[in-house]
TORPA-4810 file (N, C-alpha, C, O; in nm, 3 decimals):
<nodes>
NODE_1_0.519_3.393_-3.343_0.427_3.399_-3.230_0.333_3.278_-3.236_0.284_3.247_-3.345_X
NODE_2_0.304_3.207_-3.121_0.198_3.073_-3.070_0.099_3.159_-3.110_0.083_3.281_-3.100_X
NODE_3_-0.006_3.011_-3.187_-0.124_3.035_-3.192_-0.213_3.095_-3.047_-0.162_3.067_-2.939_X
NODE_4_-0.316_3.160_-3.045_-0.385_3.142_-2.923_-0.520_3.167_-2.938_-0.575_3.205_-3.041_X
NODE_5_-0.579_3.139_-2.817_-0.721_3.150_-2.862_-0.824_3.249_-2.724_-0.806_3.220_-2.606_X
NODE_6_-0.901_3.334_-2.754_-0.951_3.421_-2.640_-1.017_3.326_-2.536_-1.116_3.264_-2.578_X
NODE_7_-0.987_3.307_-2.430_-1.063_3.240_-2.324_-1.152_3.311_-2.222_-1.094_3.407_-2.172_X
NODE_8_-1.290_3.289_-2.173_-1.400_3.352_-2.122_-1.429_3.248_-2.061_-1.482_3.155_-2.121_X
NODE_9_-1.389_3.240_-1.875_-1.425_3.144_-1.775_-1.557_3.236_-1.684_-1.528_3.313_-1.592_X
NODE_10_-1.694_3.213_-1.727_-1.764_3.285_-1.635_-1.869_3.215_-1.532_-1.967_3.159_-1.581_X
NODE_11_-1.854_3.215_-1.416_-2.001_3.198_-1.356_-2.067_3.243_-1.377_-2.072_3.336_-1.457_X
NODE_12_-2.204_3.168_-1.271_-2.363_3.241_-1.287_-2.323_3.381_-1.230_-2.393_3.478_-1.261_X
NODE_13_-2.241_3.393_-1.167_-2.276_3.556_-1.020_-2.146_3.597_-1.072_-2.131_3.693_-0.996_X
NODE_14_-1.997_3.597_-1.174_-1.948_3.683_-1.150_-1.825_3.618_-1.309_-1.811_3.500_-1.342_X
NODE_15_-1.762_3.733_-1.370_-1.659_3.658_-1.462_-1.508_3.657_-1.376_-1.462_3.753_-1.315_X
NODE_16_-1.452_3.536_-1.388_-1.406_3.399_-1.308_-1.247_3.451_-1.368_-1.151_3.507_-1.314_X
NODE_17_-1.274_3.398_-1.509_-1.060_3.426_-1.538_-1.120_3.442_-1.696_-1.205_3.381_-1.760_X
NODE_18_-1.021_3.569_-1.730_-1.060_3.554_-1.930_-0.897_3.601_-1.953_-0.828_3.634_-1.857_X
NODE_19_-0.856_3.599_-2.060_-0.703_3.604_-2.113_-0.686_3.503_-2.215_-0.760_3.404_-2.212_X
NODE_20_-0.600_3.515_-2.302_-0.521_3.402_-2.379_-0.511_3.273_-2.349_-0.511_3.234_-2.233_X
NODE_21_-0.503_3.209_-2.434_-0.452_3.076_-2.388_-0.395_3.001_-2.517_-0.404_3.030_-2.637_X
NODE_22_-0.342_2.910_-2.461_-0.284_2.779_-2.577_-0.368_2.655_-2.607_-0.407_2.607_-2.714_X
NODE_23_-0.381_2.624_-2.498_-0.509_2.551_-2.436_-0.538_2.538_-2.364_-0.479_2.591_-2.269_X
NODE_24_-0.649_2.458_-2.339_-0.771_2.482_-2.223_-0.815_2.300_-2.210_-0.849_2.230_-2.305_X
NODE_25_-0.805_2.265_-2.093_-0.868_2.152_-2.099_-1.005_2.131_-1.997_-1.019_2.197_-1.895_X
NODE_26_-1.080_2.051_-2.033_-1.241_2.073_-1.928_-1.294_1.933_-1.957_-1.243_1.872_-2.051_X
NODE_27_-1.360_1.894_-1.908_-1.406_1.742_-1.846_-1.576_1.780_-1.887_-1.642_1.854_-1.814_X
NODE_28_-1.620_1.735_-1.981_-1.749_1.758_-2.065_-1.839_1.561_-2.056_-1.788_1.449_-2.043_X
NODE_29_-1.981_1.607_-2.070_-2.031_1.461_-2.056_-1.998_1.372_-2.126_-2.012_1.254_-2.096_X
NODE_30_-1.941_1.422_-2.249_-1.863_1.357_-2.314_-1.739_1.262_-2.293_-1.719_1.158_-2.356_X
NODE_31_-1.678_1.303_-2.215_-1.530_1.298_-2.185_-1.464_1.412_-2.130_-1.534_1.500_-2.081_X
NODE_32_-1.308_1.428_-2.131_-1.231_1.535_-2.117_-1.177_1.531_-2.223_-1.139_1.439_-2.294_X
NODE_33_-1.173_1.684_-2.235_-1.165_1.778_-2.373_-1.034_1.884_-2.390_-1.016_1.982_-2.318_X
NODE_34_-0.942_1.839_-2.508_-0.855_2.005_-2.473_-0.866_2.066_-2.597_-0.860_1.997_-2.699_X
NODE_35_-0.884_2.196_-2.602_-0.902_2.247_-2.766_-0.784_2.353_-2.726_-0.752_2.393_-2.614_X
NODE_36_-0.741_2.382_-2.830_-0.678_2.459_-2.869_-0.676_2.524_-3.026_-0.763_2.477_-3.099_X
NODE_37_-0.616_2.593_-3.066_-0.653_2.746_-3.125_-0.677_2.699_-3.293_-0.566_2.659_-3.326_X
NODE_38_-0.736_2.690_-3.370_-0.791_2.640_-3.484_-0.906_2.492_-3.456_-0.978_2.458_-3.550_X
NODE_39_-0.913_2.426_-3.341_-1.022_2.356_-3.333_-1.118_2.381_-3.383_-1.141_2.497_-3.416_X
NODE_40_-1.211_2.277_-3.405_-1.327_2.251_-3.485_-1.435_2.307_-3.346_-1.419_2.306_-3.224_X
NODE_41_-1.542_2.351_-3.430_-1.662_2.432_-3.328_-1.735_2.309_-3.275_-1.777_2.206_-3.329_X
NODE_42_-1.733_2.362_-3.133_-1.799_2.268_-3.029_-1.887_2.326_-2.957_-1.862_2.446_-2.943_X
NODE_43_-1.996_2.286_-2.896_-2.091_2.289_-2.805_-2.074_2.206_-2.737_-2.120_2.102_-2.786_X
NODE_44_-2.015_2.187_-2.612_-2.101_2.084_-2.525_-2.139_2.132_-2.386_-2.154_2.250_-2.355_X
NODE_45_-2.159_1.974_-2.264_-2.198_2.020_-2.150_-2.097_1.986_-2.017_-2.040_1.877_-2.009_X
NODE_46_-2.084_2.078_-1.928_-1.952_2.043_-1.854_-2.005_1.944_-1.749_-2.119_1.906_-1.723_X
NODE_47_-1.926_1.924_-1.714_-1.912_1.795_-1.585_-1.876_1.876_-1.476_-1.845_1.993_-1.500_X
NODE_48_-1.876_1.842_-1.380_-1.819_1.898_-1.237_-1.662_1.840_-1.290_-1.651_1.730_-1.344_X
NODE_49_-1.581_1.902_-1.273_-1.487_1.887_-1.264_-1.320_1.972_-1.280_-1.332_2.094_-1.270_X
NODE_50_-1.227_1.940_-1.295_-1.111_2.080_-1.288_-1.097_2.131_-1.435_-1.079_2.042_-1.517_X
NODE_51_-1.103_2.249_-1.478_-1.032_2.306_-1.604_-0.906_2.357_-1.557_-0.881_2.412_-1.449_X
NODE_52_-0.822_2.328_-1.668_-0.669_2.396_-1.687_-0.703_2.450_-1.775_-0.802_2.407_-1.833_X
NODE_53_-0.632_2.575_-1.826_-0.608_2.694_-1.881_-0.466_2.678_-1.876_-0.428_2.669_-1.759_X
NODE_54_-0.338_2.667_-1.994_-0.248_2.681_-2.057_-0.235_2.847_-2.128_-0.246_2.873_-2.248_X
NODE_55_-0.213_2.933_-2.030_-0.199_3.087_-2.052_-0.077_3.112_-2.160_0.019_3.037_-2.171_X
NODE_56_-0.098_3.216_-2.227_-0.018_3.226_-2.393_0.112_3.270_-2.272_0.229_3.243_-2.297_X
NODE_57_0.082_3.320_-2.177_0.246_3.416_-2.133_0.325_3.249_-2.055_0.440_3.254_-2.012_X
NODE_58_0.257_3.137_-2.049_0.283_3.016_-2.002_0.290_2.970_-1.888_0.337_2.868_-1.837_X
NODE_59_0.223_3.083_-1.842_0.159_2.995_-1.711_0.020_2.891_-1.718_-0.021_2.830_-1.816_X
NODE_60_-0.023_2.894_-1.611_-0.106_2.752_-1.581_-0.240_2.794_-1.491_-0.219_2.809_-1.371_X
NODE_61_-0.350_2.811_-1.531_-0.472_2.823_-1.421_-0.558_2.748_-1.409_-0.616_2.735_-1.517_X
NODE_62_-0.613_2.671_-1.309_-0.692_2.553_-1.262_-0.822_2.629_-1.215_-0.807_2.735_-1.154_X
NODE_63_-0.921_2.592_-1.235_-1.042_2.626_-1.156_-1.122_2.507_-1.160_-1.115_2.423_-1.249_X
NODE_64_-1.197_2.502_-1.061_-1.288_2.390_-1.060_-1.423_2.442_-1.106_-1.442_2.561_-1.078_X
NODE_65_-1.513_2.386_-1.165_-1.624_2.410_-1.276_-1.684_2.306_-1.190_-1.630_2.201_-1.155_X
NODE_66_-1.846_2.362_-1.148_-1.935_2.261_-1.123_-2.064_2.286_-1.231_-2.128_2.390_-1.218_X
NODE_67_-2.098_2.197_-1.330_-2.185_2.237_-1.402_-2.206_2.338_-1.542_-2.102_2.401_-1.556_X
NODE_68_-2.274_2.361_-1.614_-2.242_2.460_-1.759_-2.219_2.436_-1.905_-2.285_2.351_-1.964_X
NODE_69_-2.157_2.483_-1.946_-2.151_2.473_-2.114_-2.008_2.510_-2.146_-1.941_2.601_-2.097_X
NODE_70_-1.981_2.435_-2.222_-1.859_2.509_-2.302_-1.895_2.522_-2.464_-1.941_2.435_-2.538_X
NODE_71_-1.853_2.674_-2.495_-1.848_2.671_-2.649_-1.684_2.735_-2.732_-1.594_2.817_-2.715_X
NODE_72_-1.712_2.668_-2.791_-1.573_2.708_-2.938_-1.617_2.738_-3.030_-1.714_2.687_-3.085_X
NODE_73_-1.531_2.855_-3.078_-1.600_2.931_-3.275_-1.450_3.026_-3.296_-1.415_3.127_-3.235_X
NODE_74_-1.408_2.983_-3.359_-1.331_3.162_-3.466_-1.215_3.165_-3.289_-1.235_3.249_-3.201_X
NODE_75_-1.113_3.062_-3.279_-1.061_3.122_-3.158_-1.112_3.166_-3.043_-1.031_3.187_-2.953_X
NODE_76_-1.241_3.186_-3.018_-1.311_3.200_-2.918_-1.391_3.093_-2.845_-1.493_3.049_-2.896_X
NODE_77_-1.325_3.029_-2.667_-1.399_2.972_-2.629_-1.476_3.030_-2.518_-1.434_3.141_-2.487_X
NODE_78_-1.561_2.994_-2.459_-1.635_3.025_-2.372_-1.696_2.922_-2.268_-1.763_2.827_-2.309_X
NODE_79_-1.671_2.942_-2.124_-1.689_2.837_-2.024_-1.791_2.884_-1.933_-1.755_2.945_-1.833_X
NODE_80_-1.924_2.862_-1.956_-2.015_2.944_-1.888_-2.071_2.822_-1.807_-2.146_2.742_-1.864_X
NODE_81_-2.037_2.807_-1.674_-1.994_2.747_-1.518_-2.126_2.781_-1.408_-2.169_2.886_-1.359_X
NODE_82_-2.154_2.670_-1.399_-2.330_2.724_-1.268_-2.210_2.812_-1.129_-2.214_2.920_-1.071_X
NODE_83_-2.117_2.693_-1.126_-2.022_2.750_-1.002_-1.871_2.727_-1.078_-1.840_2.619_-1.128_X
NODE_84_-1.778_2.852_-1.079_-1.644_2.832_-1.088_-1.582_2.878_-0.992_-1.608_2.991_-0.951_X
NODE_85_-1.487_2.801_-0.935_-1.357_2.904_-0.852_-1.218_2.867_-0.914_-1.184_2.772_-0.984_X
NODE_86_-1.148_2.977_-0.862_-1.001_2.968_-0.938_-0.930_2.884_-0.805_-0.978_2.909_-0.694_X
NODE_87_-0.822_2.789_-0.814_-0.746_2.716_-0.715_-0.700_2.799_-0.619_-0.694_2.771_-0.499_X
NODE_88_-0.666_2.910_-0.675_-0.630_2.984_-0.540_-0.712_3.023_-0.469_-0.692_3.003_-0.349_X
NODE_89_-0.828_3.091_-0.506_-0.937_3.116_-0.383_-1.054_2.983_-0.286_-1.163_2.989_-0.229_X
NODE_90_-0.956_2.881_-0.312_-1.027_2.788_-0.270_-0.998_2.696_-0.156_-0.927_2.596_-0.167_X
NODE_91_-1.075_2.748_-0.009_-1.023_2.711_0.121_-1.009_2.570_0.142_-1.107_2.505_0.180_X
NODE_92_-0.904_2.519_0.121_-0.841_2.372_0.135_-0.920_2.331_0.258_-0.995_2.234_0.252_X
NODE_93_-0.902_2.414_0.386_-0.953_2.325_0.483_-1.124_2.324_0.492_-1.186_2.224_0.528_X
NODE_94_-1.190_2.460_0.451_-1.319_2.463_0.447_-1.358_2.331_0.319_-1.468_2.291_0.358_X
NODE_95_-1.330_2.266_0.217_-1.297_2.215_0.121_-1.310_2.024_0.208_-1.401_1.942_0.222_X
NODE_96_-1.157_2.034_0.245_-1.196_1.917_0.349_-1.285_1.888_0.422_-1.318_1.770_0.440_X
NODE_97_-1.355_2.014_0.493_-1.449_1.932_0.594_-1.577_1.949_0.507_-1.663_1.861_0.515_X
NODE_98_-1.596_2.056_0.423_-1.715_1.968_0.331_-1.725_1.822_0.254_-1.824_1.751_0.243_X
NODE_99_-1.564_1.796_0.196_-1.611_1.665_0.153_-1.597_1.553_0.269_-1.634_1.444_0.226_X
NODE_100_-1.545_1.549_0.434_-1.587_1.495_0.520_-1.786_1.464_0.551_-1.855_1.365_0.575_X
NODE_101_-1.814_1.635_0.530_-1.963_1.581_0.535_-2.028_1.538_0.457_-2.145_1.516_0.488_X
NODE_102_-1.987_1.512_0.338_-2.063_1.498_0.250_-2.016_1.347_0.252_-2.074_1.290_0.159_X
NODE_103_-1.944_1.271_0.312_-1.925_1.152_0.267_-2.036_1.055_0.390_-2.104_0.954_0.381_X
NODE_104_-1.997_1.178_0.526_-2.084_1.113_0.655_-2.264_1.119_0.573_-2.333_1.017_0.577_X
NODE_105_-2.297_1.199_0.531_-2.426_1.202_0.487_-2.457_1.114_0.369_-2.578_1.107_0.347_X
NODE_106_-2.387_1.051_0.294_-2.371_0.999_0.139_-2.382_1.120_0.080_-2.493_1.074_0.051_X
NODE_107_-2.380_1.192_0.048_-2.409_1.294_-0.025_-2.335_1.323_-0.160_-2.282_1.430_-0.191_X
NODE_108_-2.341_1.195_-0.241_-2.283_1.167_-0.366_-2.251_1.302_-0.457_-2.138_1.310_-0.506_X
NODE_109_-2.334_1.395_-0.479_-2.298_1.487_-0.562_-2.235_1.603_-0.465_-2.134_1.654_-0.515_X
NODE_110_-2.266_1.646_-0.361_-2.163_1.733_-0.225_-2.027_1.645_-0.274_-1.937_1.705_-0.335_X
NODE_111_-2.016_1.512_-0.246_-1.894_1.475_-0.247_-1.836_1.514_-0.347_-1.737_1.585_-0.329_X
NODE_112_-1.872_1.484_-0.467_-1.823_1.520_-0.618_-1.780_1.658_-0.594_-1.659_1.673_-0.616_X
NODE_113_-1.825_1.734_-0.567_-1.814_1.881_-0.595_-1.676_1.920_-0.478_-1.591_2.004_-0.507_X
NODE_114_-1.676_1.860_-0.376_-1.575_1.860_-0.252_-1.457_1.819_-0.310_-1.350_1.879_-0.300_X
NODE_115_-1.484_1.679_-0.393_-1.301_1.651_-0.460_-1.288_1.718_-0.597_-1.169_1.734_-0.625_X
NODE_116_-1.369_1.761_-0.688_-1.279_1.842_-0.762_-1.256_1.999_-0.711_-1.193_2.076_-0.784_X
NODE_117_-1.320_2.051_-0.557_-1.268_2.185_-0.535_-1.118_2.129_-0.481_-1.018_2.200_-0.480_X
NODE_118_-1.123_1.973_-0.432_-0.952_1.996_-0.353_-0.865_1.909_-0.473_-0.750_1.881_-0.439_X
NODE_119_-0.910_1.861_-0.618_-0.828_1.872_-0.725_-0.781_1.996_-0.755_-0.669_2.045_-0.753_X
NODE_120_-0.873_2.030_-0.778_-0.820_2.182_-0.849_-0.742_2.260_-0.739_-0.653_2.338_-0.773_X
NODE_121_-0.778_2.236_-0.591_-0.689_2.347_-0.529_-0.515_2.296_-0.547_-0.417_2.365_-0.519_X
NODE_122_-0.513_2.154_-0.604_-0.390_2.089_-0.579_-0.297_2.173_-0.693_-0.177_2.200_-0.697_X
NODE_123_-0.413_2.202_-0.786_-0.267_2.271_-0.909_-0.264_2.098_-1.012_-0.292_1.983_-0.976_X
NODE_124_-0.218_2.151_-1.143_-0.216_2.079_-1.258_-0.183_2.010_-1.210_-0.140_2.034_-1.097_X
NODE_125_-0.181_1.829_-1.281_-0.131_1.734_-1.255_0.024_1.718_-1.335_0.092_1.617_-1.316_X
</nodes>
């Protein structure tokens, strides 16, 4: 049996996706990050940007993360997200015309947040 490690994707207002995983990758101020299951303990701070989730049964879940923390300890990570959505609940076209307005306004961080909701709605790379 694959190693795995407990995964805990939560927003501020609601818990997002938790289950197994193999790994997990997330875009931290650091850089982008993938840990998987014996990694060394981490703290850091997330970026706006897409997490993948590498599910133990081998599937694949994308959510877009605006903002938060990620932590690792003992197989246990934790993705605590100001805003998460999972790719599927995420209206492509409502999606588009926010990052339309946000580009008519400059609205540098609207924009940011507009292309990783329509990364993540795209599904892994």
């Amino acid at each position: 049996m694959a190693a795995e490690l407990h995964v805990e994707l939560v927003a501020a207002d609601r818990s997002v996706w938790s289950g197994e995983a193999t790994l997990v990758i997330a875009r931290t101020t650091s850089g982008d990050i993938g840990v998987m299951p014996g990694h060394q303990p981490l703290l850091g701070v997330l970026e706006s940007g897409p997490v993948t989730i590498r599910t133990a049964g081998g599937g694949t879940v994308v959510a877009a993360v605006h903002g938060g923390f990620i932590s690792f300890a003992d197989d246990k990570l934790s993705l605590l997200a100001e805003i998460a959505e999972l790719a599927d609940e995420i209206d492509v076209t409502r999606a588009e015309r926010a990052l339309e307005r946000a580009k008519s306004e400059a609205d540098a961080a609207a924009e940011r947040r507009a292309e990783v909701r329509m990364r993540a709605a795209a599904g892994p790379h």
